[in-house]
C-alpha positions as semicolon CSV with decimal commas, in nm:
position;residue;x (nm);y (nm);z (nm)
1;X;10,941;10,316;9,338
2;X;11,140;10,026;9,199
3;X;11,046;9,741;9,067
4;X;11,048;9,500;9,311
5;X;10,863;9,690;9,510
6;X;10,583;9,713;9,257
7;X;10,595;9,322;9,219
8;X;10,548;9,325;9,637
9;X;10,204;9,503;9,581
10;X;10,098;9,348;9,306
11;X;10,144;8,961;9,431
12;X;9,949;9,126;9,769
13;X;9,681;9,286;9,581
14;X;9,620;8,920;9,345
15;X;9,647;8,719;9,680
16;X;9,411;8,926;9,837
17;X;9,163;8,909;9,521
18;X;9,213;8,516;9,519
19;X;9,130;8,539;9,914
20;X;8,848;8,763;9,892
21;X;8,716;8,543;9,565
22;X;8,746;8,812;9,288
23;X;8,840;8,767;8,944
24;X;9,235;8,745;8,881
25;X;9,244;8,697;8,527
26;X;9,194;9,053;8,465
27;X;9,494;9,208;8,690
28;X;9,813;9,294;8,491
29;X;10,126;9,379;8,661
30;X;10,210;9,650;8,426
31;X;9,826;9,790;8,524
32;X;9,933;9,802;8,893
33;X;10,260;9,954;8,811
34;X;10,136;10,254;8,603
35;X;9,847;10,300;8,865
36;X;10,140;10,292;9,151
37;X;10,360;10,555;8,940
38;X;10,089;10,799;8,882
39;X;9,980;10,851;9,204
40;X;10,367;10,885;9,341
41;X;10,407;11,255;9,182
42;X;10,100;11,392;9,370
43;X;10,157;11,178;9,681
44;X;10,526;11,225;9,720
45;X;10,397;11,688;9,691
46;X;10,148;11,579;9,896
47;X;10,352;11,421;10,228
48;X;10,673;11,627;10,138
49;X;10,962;11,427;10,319
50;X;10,765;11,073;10,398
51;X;10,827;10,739;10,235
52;X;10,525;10,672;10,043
53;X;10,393;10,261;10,087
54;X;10,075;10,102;9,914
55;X;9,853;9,893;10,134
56;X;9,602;9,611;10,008
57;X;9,304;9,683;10,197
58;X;8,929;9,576;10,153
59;X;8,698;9,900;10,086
60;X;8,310;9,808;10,035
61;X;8,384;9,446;9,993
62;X;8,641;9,510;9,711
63;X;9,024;9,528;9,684
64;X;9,199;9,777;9,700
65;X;9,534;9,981;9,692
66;X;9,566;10,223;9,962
67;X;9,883;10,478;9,992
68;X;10,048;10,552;10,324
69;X;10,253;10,821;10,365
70;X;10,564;10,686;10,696
C-alpha cells in the first residue's frame, strides 16, 4: 500500500473522529500506517487476487478501520 494511500485513510479516520467527537490528539499517522501494513499480509492470503481498501466506519459508537477486499 503506498503512502499516499495510507495518508487517504488516515485524514478519513481523524475527520471521522473530529465528526463523531473523539479525541484526535492521540492518532499518529505512523500508528495507522503500521496497523494498515500488518493486516495487508493476512488480508492480501486471505482474498487471493482482490485489491484490498480500508473503510472508516462507526462500530459500537467508535471509529474504526474496516478492510474490503474489491
Amino acid at each position: 500500500m503506498s503512502d499516499d494511500q495510507i495518508q487517504n485513510i488516515y485524514r478519513r479516520y481523524v475527520d471521522a473522529r473530529k465528526q463523531n467527537h473523539e479525541r484526535i490528539d492521540n492518532v499518529k499517522l505512523e500508528t495507522v500506517a503500521k496497523t494498515v501494513r500488518d493486516m495487508m499480509p493476512k488480508l492480501a492470503q486471505k482474498h487471493a487476487g482482490k485489491h484490498i481498501d480500508f473503510e472508516v466506519v462507526v462500530k459500537d459508537g467508535k471509529v474504526a478501520l474496516k478492510p474490503v477486499a474489491k
